[in-house]
C-alpha positions in Angstrom: -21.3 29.7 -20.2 -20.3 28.7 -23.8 -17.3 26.9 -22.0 -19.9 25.0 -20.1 -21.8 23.8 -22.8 -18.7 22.6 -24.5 -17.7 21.0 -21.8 -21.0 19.3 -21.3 -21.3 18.2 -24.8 -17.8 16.3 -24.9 -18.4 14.2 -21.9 -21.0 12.9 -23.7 -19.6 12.5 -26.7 -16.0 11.4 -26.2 -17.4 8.2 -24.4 -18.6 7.5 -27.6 -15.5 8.1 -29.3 -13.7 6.4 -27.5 -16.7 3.5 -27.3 -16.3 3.3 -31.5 -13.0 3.4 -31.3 -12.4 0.0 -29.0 -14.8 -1.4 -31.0 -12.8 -0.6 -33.9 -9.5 -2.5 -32.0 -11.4 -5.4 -31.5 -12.7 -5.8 -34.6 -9.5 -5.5 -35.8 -8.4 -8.2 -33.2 -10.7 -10.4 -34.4 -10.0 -10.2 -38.2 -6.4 -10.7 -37.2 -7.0 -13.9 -35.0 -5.4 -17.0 -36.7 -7.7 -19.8 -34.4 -11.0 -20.2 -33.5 -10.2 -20.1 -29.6 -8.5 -16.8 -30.5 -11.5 -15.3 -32.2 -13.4 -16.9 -29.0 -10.9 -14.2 -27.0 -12.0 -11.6 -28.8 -16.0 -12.0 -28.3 -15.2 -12.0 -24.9 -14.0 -8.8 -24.4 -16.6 -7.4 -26.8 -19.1 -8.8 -24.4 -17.2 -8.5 -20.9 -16.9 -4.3 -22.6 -20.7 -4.1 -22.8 -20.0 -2.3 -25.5 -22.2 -0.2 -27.1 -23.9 -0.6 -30.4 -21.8 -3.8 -30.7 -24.3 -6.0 -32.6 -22.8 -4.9 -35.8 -19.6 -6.7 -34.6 -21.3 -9.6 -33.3 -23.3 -9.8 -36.8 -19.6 -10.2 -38.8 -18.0 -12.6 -35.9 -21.3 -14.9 -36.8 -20.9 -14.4 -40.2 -17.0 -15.4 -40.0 -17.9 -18.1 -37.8 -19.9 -19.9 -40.0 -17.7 -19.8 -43.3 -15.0 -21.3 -41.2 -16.7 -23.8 -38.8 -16.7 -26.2 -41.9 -12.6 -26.2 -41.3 -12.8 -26.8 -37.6 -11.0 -29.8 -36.9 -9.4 -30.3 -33.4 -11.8 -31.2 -29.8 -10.7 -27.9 -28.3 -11.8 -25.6 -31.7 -14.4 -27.5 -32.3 -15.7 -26.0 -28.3 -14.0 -23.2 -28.9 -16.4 -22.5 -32.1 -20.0 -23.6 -29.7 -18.3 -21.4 -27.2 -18.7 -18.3 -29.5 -21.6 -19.4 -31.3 -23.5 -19.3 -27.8 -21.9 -16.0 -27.2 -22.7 -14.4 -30.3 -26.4 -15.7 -30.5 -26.9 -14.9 -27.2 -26.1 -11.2 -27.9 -27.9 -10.8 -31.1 -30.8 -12.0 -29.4 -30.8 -10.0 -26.7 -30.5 -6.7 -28.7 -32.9 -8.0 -31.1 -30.6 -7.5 -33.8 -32.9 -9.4 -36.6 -30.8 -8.5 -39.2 -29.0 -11.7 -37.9 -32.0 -13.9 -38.5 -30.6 -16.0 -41.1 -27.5 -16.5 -40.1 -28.6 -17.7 -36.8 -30.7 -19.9 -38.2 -27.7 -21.5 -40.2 -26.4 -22.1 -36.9 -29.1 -24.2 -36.1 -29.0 -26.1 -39.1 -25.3 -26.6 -39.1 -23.8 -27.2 -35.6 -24.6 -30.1 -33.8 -24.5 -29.2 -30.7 -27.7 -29.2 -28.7 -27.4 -26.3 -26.8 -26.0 -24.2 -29.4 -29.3 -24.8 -31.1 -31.5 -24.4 -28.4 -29.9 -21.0 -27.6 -30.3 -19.8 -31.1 -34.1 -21.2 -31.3 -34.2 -18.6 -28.2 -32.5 -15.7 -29.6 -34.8 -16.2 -32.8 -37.7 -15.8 -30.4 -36.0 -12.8 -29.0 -35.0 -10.7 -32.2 -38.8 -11.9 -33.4 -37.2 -13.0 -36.8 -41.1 -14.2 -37.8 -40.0 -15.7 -41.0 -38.5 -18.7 -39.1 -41.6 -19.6 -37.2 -42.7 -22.4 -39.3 -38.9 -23.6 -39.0 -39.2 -23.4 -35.1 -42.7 -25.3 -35.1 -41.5 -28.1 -37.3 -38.4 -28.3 -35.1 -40.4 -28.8 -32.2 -43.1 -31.0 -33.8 -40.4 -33.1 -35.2 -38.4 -33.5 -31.7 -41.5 -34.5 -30.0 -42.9 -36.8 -32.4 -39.8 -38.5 -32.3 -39.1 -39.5 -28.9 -35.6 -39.2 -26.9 -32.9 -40.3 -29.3 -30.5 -38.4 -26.8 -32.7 -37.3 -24.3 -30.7 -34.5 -23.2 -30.2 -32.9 -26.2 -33.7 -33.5 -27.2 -34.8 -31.3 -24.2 -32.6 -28.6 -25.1 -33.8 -28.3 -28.2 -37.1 -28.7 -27.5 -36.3 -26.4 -24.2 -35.2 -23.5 -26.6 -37.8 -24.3 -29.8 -41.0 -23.4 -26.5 -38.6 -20.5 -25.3 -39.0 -18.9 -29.1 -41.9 -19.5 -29.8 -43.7 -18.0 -26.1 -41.0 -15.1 -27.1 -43.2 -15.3 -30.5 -46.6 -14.6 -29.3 -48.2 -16.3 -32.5 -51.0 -18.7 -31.7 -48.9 -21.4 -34.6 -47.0 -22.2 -31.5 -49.7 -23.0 -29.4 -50.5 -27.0 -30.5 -46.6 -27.9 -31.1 -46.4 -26.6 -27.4 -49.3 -28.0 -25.9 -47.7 -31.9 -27.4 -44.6 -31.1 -25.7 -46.4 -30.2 -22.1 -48.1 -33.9 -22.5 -44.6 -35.3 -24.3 -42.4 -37.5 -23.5 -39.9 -34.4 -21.7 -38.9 -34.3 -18.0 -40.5 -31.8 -15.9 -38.7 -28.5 -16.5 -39.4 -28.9 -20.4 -43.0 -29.2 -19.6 -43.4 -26.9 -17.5 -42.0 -24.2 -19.3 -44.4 -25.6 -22.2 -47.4 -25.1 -19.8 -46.2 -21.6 -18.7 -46.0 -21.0 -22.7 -49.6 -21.8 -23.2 -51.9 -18.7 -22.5 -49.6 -16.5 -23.9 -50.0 -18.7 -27.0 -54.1 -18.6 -27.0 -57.0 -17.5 -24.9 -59.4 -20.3 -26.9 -57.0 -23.1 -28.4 -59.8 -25.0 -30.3 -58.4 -23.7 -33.9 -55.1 -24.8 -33.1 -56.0 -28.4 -31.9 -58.6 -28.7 -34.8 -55.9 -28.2 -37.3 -53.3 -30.9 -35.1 -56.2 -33.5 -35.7 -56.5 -32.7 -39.5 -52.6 -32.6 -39.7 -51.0 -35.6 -41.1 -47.4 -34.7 -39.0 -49.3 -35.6 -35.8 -49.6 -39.5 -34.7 -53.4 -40.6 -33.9 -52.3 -40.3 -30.0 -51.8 -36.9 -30.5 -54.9 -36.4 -32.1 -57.1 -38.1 -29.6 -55.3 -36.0 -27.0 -56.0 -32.4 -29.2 -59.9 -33.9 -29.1 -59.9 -34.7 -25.4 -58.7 -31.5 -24.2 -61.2 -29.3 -26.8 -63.6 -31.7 -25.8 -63.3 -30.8 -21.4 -62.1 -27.2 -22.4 -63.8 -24.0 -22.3 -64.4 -23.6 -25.8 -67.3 -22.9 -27.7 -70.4 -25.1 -28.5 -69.2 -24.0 -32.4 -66.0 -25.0 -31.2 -66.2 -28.0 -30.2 -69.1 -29.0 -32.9 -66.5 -28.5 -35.5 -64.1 -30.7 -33.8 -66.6 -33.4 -33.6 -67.1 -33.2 -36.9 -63.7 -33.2 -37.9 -63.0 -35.7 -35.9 -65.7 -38.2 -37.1 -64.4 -37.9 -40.6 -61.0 -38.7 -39.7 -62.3 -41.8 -38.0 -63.7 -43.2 -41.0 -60.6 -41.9 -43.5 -59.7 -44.8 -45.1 -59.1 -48.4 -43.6 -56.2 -49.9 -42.0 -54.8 -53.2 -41.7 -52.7 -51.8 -38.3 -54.9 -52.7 -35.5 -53.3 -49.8 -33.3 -54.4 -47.4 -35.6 -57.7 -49.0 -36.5 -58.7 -48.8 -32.6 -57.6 -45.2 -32.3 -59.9 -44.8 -35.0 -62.6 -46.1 -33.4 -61.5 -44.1 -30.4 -61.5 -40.7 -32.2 -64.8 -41.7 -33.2 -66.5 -42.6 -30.2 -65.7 -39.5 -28.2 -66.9 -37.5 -31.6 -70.3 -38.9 -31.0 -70.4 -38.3 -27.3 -69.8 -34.5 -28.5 -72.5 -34.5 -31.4 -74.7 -36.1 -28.5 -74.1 -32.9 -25.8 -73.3 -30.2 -28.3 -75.2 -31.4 -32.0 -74.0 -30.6 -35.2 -74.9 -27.5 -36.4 -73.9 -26.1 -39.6 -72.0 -29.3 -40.0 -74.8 -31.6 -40.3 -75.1 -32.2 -44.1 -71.3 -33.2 -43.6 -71.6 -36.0 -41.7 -75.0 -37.6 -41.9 -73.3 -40.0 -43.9 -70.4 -41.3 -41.3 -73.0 -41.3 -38.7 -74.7 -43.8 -41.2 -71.2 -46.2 -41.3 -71.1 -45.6 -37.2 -74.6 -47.5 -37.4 -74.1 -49.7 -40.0 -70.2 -50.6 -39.7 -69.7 -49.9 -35.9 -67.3 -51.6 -34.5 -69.4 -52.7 -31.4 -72.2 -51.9 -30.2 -70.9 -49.0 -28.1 -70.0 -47.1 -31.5 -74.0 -48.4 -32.9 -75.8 -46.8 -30.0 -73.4 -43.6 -30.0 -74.5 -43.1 -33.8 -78.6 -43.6 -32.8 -78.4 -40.9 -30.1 -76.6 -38.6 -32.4 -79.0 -38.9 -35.3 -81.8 -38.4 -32.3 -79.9 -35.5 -31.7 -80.0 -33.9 -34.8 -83.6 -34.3 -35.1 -83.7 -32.6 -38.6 -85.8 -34.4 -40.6 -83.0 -36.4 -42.4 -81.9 -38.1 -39.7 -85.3 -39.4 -38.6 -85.5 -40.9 -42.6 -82.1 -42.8 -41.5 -83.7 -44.1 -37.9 -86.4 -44.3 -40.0 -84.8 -46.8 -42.5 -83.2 -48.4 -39.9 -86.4 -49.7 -37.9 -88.0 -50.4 -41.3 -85.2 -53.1 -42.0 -85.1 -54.6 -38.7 -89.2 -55.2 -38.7 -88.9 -57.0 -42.1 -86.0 -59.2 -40.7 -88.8 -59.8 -37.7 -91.8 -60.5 -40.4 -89.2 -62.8 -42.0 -88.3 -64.5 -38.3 -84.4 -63.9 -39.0 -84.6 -61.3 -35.8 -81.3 -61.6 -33.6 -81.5 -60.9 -29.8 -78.9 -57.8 -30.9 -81.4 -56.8 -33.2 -84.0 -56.6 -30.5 -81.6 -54.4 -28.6 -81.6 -52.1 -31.5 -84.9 -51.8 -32.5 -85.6 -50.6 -28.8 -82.9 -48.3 -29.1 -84.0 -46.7 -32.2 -87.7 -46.5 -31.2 -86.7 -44.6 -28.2 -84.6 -42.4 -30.4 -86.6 -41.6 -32.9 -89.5 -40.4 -30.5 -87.0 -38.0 -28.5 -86.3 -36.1 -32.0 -89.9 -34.6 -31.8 -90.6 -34.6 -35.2 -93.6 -35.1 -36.9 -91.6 -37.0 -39.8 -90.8 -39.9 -37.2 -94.6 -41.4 -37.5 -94.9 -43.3 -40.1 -92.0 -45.3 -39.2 -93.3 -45.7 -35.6 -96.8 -47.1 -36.7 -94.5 -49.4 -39.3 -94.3 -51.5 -36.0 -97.5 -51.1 -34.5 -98.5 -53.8 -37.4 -95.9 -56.0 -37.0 -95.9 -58.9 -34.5 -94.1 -57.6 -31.7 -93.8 -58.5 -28.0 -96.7 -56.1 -25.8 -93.1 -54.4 -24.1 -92.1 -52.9 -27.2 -95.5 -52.2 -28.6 -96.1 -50.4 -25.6 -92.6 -48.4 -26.0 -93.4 -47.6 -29.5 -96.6 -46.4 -28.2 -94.9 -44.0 -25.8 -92.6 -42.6 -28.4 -96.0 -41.5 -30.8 -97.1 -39.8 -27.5 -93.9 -38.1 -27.6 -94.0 -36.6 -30.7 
């Protein structure tokens, strides 16, 4: 019986043995190779071998690689180095080995090939070296803001930045990946980018609110993060804060690029379709005041209207004082005949408005144009409006 057991125990161990002592030969091999393609040779076995518990190997090969890639001269060492960098990155990946996280990053940084890159932005992923996730976002951020300098190695980066970070889980991946599935990428980049994006977030709102407050993202993108919160599934809260946001953006400074002052005006129009369905909430005190420049600095009258519903929206008693204000200047312009036809437009507007808020504070300003000379129509709507309250 004792026999037996002996027996038993040395098959399973001289395997082993034997496993650690290949290992040993090639990594004795591969210190002893003079080239790069000989090195190359080496790896190959190691991985044809399936060799267990070679990431250890695979670790030093990298390491080796790197302080000699600087020295690679000729066409065929110069493949022969991406050949094992590939190999080598590939491996480490797949066994998770993230002890190799930085120098697998140095691959990226240093090799200019674009699939050595976008395999090592995957084997990153893999190994779940979390350090290197900001690296991997900016990467991607960067390659789609960009455009298609090469457009094939552009998608392979950009292939293998989505590949890490869906590998990642961490929602910090989710906006950089949602601007690649609407980027400028052929179809197999963005559909990997769309298959990376519930494993990325259930509710996306946080992520998109922070791409429209981010300065690395171009207005385009931004109107597109606001769009998509804006048909999504996301909270009233959500999308209240994202209005909000939003709206301040649009009035952030001025411009004297007329793209960018009409995206502007674009962020803020679709704002104020969202405080008009969803409010403002908590945010309210914020952005009484942009709501004011939407009303008095619109850019058309689209933008003006917009900014009366929203302060009829609110109906707090600070925005009736601002409709309030409003219909108190344009009666003084009519008891001083400098009344525009736009002006008549507005007055309407704001009458109706401030009668749908409901609130008691609205009469005053109501009866302000019951004394002034106006045509029977609008007397009569302003009449209506009283009755609403």
């Amino acid at each position: 019986m004792k026999r037996l057991i002996i027996i038993a125990l040395l098959s399973f161990s001289v395997p082993a043995l034997f496993a650690d002592e290949e290992l040993d030969f090639y990594t004795e091999q591969f210190n002893n190779a003079g080239t790069v393609l000989e090195q190359l040779g080496a790896v190959k076995t190691v991985v044809s071998q399936n060799l267990a518990d070679a990431d250890s190997f695979y670790a030093m090969a990298l390491s080796r690689l790197l302080s000699e890639y600087p020295n690679v001269k000729s066409a065929q060492e110069s493949q022969a180095a991406d050949d094992m960098a590939i190999l080598l990155v590939q491996q480490l990946g797949k066994d998770g080995y993230v002890e190799a996280g930085q120098n697998v990053w140095k691959v990226i940084k240093r090799f200019s090939n674009a699939l050595v890159k976008s395999e090592s932005l995957i084997a990153l992923g893999q190994m779940n070296a979390v350090n290197f996730i900001p690296h991997v976002v900016q990467i991607l951020v960067d390659t789609t803001t960009r455009g298609p300098i090469n457009r094939t190695s552009g998608e392979r980066i950009a292939y293998g930045a989505i590949t890490a970070l869906a590998n990642y889980k961490d929602p910090a991946g989710y906006t950089p990946v949602f601007f690649a599935a609407n980027g400028w990428y052929k179809a197999w980049v963005k559909k990997a980018a769309n298959d990376a994006l519930p494993v990325l977030s259930d509710d996306p709102a946080e992520q998109l609110m922070a791409a429209i407050k981010d300065t690395a993202y171009t207005y385009d993108q931004k109107l597109l993060a606001l769009r998509t919160i804006e048909r999504s599934d996301a909270s009233d809260e959500n999308k209240i804060k994202a209005a909000t946001t939003a709206l301040t953006l649009g009035w952030a400074g001025a411009s004297v690029n007329s793209d960018m002052q009409y995206k502007r005006v674009q962020l803020r129009k679709i704002a104020l379709d969202m405080i008009n369905a969803y409010g403002a909430g908590d945010e309210e005190a914020s952005i009484l005041n942009y709501l004011n420049w939407s009303y008095r600095y619109a850019s058309d009258d689209e933008e003006r209207f917009a900014a009366i519903s929203a302060f009829s929206k609110l109906a707090s008693d600070e925005a009736v004082k601002y409709l309030g204000v409003y219909i108190i200047e344009i009666n003084e312009k009519k008891a001083h005949g400098a009344l525009t036809v736009q002006d008549e437009r507005y007055i309407r507007a704001l009458i109706a408005g401030i009668g749908n808020t409901h609130n008691q504070a609205a009469k005053p300003y109501l009866q302000t144009v019951l004394v002034i000379n106006w045509t029977n129509q609008i007397q009569k709507i302003t009449q209506q409006a009283l009755n609403n309250l």
